[in-house]
Phi, psi and omega in degrees: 000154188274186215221143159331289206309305212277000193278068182319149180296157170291127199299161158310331177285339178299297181288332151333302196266002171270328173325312204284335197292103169302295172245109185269130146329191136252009138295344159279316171303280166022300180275353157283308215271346183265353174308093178329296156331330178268165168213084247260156202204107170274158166204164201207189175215171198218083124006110139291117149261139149306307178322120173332086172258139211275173180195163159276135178226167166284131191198149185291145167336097188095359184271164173221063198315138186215141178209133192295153069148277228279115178286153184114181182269050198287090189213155192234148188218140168199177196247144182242144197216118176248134164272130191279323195296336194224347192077005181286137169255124187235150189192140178234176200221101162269149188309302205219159169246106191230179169303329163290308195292318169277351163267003198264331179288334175294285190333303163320282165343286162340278185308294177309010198193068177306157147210156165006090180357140151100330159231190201219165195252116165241120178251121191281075177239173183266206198226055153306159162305300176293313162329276177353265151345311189268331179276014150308281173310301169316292192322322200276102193302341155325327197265079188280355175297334178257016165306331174269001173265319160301309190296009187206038181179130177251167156257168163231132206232132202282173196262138197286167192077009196228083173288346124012295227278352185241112194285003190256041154293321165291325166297346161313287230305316196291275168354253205302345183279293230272333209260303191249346167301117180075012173222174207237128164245096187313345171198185194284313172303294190308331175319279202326295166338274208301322187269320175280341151326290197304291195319287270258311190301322169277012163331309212249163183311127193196140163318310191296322194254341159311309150290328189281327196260359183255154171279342195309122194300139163290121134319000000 
C-alpha cells in the first residue's frame, strides 16, 4: 500500500474541477471517496427540539401511551461533519447558522482533524444560503484570513433537493429514532445531555457510521 507521503497534492486543475462539479452524483461521489488524495467529509446542520415527537411504536392492544411535553421553542442545534472513511463524527454547537458559524464550524473541524502533507479534505454540502457565502468567501484567495481552510480544503457543492446524496442526514434520522422520539425532556439541557451522548460514540473511528455514509463501490 502506498504511504501518505508519495500521495501528491491535487494539482490546481484538479481541484478546479471538484469546484466546478455542481451536481455531483453518486457515481461522482464514488469517485472522490476513491480519490488517493481526497478524504471526503460530509456536512450539514441539524435542529433537536425539545418538544416531544411521536413516532410508531409498539405498544400493547388497546393501551393509549401520552408522552409529555416540554412548551416553548426548546431547541438544540449544531453543525456536523462525518468522515466516510473512518466513521468519525465531528459537531460543533452554533447559537445560529449563518456564514460566520460556518465557517468558524469548518475551522474547527479543520484543527480536530490533522491531516497528511498532500491531501486535502472535499467537504461535501448543500447549498444554504449561509453554505453559499461561506465557501464564496473561503475560495477568494484575497481573503487570506481563510488560508488555512483553503490548504486544506476543496468543496464540493450537492444539486438542490437531494438529501439522498449527503448520507449524514441519515445519522440526524439514527439520533432521533435510537434517541429523542417518544421521550420527554424536561429542559433544553437534557435534550443536549442526550444527544451529545449519542454523538460522543461516534468521535472515534466506528463501523456503524462507516458503512452508513460511505459510497464506496463493493468488490
Amino acid at each position: 500500500m502506498d504511504s501518505l507521503k508519495s500521495v501528491r497534492r491535487p494539482t490546481p486543475a484538479r481541484i478546479l474541477r471538484i469546484r466546478k462539479s455542481a451536481k455531483p452524483s453518486k457515481k461522482k461521489k464514488i469517485e472522490i471517496e476513491n480519490a488517493p488524495n481526497l478524504i471526503p467529509v460530509y456536512q450539514d446542520e441539524v435542529h433537536f427540539q425539545a418538544q416531544a415527537t411521536i413516532t410508531a411504536a409498539w405498544y400493547k392492544r388497546g393501551s393509549k401511551p401520552q408522552v409529555k411535553s416540554l412548551p416553548g421553542n426548546n431547541k438544540v442545534s449544531y453543525s456536523g461533519f462525518v468522515r466516510p472513511d473512518t466513521g468519525e463524527l465531528f459537531v460543533s454547537v452554533p447559537k445560529w447558522f449563518t456564514f460566520e458559524t460556518t465557517i468558524e464550524s469548518i475551522r474547527k473541524f479543520v484543527r480536530a482533524n490533522p491531516i497528511e502533507e498532500g491531501m486535502m479534505f472535499a467537504m461535501i454540502l448543500d447549498n444554504a444560503p449561509w453554505h453559499k457565502k461561506a465557501v464564496r468567501l473561503i475560495e477568494d484567495v484575497k481573503n487570506i484570513e481563510y488560508a488555512d481552510i483553503r490548504a486544506k480544503v476543496v468543496f464540493v457543492k450537492l444539486p438542490p433537493y437531494s438529501p439522498d446524496l449527503n448520507p449524514i442526514e441519515q445519522v440526524w434520522r439514527i439520533t432521533r429514532r435510537e434517541n429523542t422520539h417518544n421521550k420527554y425532556f424536561g429542559s433544553k439541557n437534557a435534550l443536549k445531555e442526550t444527544v451529545d451522548k449519542a454523538f460522543s460514540r461516534w468521535a472515534v473511528p466506528n463501523e456503524q457510521l462507516q458503512s452508513l455514509c460511505s459510497f464506496k463501490r463493493q468488490n
